[in-house]
C-alpha positions in Angstrom: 107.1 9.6 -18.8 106.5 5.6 -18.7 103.4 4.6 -20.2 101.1 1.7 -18.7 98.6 -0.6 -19.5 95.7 1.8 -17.7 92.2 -0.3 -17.2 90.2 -1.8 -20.3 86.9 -3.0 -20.5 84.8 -4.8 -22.7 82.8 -2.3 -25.0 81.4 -5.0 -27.1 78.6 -5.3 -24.2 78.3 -1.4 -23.2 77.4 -0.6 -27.1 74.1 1.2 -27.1 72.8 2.2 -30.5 69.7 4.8 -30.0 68.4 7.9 -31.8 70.9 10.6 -30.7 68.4 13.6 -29.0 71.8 15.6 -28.6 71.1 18.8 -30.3 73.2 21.3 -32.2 72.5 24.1 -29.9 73.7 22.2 -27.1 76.5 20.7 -29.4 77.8 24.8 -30.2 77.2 25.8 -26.2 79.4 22.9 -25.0 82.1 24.2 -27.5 82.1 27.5 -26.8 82.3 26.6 -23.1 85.5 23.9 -23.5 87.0 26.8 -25.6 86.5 29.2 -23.2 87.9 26.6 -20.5 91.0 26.4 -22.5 92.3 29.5 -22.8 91.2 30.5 -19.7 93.9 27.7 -19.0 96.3 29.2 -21.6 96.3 32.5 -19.9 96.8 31.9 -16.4 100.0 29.4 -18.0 101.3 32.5 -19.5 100.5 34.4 -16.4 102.9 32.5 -14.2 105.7 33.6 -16.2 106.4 30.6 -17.7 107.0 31.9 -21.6 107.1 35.0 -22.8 104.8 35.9 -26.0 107.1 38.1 -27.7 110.0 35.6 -27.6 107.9 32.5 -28.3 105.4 34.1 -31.2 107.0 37.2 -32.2 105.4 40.6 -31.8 101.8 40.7 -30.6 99.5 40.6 -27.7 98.7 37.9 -24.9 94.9 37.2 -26.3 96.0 37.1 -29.7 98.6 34.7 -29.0 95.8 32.7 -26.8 93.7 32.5 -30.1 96.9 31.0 -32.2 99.9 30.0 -31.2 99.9 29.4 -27.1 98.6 25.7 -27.2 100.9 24.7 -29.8 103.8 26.7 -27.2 102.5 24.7 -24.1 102.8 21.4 -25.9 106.2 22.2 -26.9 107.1 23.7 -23.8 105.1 20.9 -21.6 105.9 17.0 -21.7 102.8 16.7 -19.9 100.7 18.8 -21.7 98.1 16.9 -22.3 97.6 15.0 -18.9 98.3 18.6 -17.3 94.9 19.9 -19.5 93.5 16.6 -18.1 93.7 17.6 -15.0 91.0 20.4 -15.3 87.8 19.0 -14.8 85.8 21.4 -16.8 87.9 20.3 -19.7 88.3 16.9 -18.9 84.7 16.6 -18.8 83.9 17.7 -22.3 86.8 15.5 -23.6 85.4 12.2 -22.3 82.1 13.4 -22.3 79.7 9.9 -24.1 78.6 9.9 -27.7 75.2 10.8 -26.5 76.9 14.4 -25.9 77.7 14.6 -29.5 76.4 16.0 -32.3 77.2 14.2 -35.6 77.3 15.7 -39.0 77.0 14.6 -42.4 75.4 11.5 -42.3 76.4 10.7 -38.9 80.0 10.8 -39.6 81.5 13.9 -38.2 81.4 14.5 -34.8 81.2 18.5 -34.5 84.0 19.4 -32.1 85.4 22.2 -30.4 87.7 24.8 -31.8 90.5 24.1 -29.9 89.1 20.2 -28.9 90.8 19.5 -33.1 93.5 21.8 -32.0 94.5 19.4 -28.6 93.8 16.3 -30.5 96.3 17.3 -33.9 98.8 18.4 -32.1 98.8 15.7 -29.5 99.0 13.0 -32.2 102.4 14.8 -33.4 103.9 13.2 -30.2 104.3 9.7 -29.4 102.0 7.7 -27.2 99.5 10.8 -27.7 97.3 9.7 -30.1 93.3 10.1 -29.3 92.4 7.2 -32.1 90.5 8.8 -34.8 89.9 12.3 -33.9 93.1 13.6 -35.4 93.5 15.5 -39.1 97.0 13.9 -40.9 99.9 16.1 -40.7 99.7 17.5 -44.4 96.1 18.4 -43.1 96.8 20.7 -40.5 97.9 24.5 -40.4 100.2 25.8 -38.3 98.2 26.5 -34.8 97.2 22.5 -35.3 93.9 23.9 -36.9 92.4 21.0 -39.4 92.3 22.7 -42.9 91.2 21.8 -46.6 93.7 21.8 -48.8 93.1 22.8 -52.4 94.4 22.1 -56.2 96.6 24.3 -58.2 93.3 25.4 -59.4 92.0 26.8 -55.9 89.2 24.3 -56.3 88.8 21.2 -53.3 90.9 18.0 -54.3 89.5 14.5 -54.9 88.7 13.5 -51.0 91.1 11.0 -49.0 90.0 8.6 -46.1 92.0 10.3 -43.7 89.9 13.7 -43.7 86.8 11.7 -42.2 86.1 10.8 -38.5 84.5 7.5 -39.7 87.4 6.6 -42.4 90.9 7.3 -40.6 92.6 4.4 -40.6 93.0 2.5 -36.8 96.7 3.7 -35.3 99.0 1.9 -33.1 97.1 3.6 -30.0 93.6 1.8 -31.3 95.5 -1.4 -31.6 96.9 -1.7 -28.4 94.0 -1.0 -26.9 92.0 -3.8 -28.8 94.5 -6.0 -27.8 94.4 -5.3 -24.3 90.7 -5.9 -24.5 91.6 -9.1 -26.4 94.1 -9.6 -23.6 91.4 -9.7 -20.5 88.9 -12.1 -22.7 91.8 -14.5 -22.6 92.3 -14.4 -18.8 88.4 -15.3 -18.2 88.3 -18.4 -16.5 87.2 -21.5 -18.0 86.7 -25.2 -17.0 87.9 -26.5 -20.4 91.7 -27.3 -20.4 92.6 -25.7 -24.2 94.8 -22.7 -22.8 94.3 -19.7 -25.1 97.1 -17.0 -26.2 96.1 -13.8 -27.8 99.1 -12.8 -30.1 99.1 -9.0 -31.6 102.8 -8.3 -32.1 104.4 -7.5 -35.7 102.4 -8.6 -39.2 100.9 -11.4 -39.8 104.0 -13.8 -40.2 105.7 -11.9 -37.4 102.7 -13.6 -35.3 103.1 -17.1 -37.0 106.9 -17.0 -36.0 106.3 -16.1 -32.3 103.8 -18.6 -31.8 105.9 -21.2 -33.2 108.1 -20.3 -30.7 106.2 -20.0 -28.0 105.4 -23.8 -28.8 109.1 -24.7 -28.8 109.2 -23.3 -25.4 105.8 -25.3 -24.1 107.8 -28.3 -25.7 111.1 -27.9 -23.6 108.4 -27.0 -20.0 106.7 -30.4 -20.5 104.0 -29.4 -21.8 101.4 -31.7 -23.7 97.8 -30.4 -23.9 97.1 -28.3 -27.1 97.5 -24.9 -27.1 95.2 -22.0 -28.7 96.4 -19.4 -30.2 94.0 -16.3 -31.4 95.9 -13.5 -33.3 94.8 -10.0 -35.0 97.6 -8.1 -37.2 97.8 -6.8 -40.0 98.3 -9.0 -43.3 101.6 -7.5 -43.7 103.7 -4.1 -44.3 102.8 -3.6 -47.8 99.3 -4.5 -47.0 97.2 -2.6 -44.0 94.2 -4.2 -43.9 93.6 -6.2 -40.7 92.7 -10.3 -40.5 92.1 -12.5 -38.0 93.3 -16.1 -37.1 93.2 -19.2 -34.8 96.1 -21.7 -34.4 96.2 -25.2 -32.5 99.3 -25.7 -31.6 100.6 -29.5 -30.1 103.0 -28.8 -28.1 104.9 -31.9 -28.9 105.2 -31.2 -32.6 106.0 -27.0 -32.8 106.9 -27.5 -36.6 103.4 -28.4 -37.5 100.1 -26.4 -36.2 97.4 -29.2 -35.6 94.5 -26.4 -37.5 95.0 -23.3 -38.7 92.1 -21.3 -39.6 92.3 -17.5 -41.3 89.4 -14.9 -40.8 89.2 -12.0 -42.8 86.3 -9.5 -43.4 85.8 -9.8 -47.1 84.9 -12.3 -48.2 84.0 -12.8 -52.2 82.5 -15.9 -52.0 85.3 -17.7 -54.2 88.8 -18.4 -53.1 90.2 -14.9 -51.4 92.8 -12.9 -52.7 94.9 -13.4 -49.7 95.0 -17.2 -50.1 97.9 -17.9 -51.6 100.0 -15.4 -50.4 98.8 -16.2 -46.7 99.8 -20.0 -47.6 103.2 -18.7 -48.7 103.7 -17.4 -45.1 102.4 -20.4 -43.6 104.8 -22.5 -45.5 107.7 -19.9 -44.9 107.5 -20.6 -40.9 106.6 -24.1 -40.9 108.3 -26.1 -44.0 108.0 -29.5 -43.9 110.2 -32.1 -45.8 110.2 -32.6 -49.6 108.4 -35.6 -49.4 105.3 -34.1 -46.6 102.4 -32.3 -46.9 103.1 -28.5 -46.7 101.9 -27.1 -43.5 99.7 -24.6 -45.6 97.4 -27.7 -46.9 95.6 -27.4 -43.2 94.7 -24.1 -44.1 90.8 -23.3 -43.8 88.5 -20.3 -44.4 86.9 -18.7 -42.0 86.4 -15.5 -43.7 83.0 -13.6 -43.1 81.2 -11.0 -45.3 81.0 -7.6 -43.1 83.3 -5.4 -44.4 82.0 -3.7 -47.8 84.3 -3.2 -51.0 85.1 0.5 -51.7 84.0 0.4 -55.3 81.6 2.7 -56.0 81.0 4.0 -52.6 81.3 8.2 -51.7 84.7 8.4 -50.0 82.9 9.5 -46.6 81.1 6.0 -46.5 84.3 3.7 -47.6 84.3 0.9 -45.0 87.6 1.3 -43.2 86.7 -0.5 -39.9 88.7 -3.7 -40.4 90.0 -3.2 -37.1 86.9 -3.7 -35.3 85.4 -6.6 -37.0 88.6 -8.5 -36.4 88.5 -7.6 -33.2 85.0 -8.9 -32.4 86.1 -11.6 -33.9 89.0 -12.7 -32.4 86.8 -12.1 -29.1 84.1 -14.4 -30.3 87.4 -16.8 -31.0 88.3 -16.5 -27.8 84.9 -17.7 -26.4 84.3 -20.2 -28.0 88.0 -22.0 -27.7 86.7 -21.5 -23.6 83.0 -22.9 -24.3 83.8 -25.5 -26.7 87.0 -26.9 -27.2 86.2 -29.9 -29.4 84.7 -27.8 -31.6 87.9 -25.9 -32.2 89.7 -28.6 -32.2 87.9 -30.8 -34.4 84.9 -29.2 -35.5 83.8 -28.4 -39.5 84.6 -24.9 -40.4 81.3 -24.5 -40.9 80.2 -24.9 -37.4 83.3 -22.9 -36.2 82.4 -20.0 -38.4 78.5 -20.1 -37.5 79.4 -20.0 -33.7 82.0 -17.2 -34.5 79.4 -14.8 -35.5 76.7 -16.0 -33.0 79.5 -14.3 -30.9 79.0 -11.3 -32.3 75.6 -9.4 -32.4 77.1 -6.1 -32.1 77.1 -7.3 -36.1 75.0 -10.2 -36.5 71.3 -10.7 -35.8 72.0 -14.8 -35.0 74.5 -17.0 -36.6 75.9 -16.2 -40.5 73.4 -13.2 -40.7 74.8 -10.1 -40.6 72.7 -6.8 -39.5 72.4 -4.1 -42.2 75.0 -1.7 -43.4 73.5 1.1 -41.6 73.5 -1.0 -38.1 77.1 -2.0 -39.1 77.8 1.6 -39.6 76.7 2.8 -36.4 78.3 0.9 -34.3 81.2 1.4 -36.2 80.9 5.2 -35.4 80.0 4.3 -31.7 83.4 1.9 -31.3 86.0 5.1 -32.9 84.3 7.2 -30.5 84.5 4.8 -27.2 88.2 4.0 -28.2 89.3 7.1 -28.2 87.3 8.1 -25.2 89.5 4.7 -23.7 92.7 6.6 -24.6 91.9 9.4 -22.9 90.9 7.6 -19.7 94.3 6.0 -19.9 95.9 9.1 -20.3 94.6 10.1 -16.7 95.3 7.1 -15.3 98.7 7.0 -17.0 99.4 10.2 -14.7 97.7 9.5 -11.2 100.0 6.7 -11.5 102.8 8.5 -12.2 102.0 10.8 -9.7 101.8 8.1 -7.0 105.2 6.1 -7.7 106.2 10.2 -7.3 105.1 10.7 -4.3 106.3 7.0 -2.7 109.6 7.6 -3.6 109.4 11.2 -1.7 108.0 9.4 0.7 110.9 7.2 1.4 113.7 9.7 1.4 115.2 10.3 4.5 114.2 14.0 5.9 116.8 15.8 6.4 117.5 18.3 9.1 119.7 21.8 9.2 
């Protein structure tokens, strides 16, 4: 089935951080009800003859195979699976329900989900395209009816903890990505009086992205093109390296060899020289060498690197700040902005001034300009933007299948009928 775009929109504006009233009482009763839902679902499936339990699980009754293996069967037996659950409202309902209909555990970390809610979302994830962003257990930690289990040492006793076991510390999949560039995406295409065209660039590492844009220079070049060019991008640094940056090109389009400005943005940011410095300069260089006797490309190099993200040292495993996605993201939004606001200043502004009207661009993080709100307000919304972008995926999911459905039922439509 063709996957599309679906609808996305801004969640930077629809953030609401509040005291959560939801309850655990009403947290257990609306998981009990989805679970219910679900294999009422599961039953009638098997009902209309469609697999047989003893062939598919081996020996055993319908309800037992309705407790284990039967969604795990109707994934494997269903391409649609998922937008066919989807389609029942009862169960759509609780699996787009709004974070103010969860209950969070363990330091507002864990959202407390349903039985078979972990179930849908582990074994979706094993199928591409199918990924609900962060509510998904690794492979190595699920058991075989997609249930989310601990694994132990040769000991019997829990092993050291891993990022990848925590709602609030998976790392951000392809899914979340393309849907933070498609956000990205729709910022761009806001009008703006100011003529600095802006290009939001997401595709391969972070060199990948330099290359691309140097091409898509060349190709300005050969259509006459004259006015300088913006050009926002968020990837990751590179494939030996996952953590996510940010970064703003100027681009003339009468000299593609040479960006006019290049700025880098990352989320940590030491105050001395970054880590990534040289090693980002390298690429630089790599893509746009100049001649022996020039200035390499990489001396226009400047540092717009902010302090949100916090190092891991010394930090429980369950609070390690894995949210690079997001604060690249924001951003790259607040890039976005202000190359439509204020183009001189992103063409020949201090880095400074850049960087201070960056993050004034950004109080889902910062109170005003350069400072940042607290951890524990970073956190939150943190929690609050993995939940929404999941919830997004879902939504596209449904849409992804109405549409479906239509282009379906158009092409029916135009088939000649024929008679007997």
């Amino acid at each position: 089935m063709k996957k599309t775009a679906g609808t996305f929109l801004d969640p930077i504006t629809k953030l609401k951080i509040h005291q959560n009233n939801y309850t655990i009482d009403q947290a257990e009763a609306a998981n009990h009800g989805f679970d219910q839902a679900v294999k009422q679902f599961l039953r009638d499936w098997i009902e209309q003859g469609t697999v047989s339990t003893r062939s598919l699980e081996g020996e055993g009754d319908t309800e037992e195979f309705v407790e284990q293996g039967a969604l795990r069967s109707f994934f494997k037996h269903r391409e649609d699976a998922f937008e066919r659950l989807l389609e029942q409202e009862h169960i759509a309902r609780h699996l787009l329900r709004p974070i103010d209909e969860v209950y969070f555990q363990n330091d507002a970390y864990e959202p407390l989900l349903a039985q078979f809610e972990k179930r849908i979302y582990n074994i979706a994830a094993q199928r591409e395209h199918l990924e609900v962003p962060f509510r998904y257990s690794p492979l190595s930690r699920q058991g075989t009816y997609g249930d989310t289990i601990q694994l132990t040492d040769t000991n019997g006793e829990p092993p050291r903890e891993d990022i990848g076991v925590y709602f609030g510390t998976r790392r951000t999949d392809s899914t979340a990505l393309t849907i933070l560039a498609h956000q990205l995406r729709w910022e761009a295409m806001v009008p703006s009086e100011f003529e600095l065209p802006v290009h939001v660039i997401t595709e391969g590492y972070m060199d990948d992205s330099l290359r691309h844009i140097k091409a898509m220079t060349e190709q300005l070049n050969e259509e006459g093109a004259t006015q300088p060019h913006c050009f926002v991008i968020q990837r990751r640094h590179a494939a030996d390296d996952r953590h996510l940056g940010a970064a703003l090109l100027v681009m003339n389009p009468a000299l593609p060899a040479l960006p006019q400005r290049i700025i880098f943005c990352d989320t940590l940011n030491p105050g001395q020289r970054p880590p990534w410095w040289d090693k980002f300069k390298q690429k630089i260089d790599a893509v746009f060498p100049q001649l022996a006797d020039e200035a390499p490309a990489s001396d226009r190099l400047e540092d717009g690197g902010v302090k949100l993200q916090r190092l891991h040292d010394g930090v429980p495993v369950r609070h390690q700040d894995i949210d690079c996605a997001f604060y690249t993201a924001s951003m790259c939004r607040a890039l976005i902005q202000l190359a439509k606001a204020d183009a001189e200043l992103i063409l020949s502004g201090s880095i400074e001034a850049v960087v201070s009207q960056m993050t004034a661009r950004m109080p889902e993080y910062y109170e005003q300009p350069n400072q940042p709100k607290e951890p524990e307000e970073v956190r939150k919304v943190n929690v609050v933007r993995r939940w929404n972008t999941g919830w997004q995926a879902l939504k596209n999911m449904m849409q992804n299948r109405i549409t479906d459905l239509a282009v379906q039922l158009s092409v029916s439509s135009e088939q000649p009928l024929g008679f007997s």
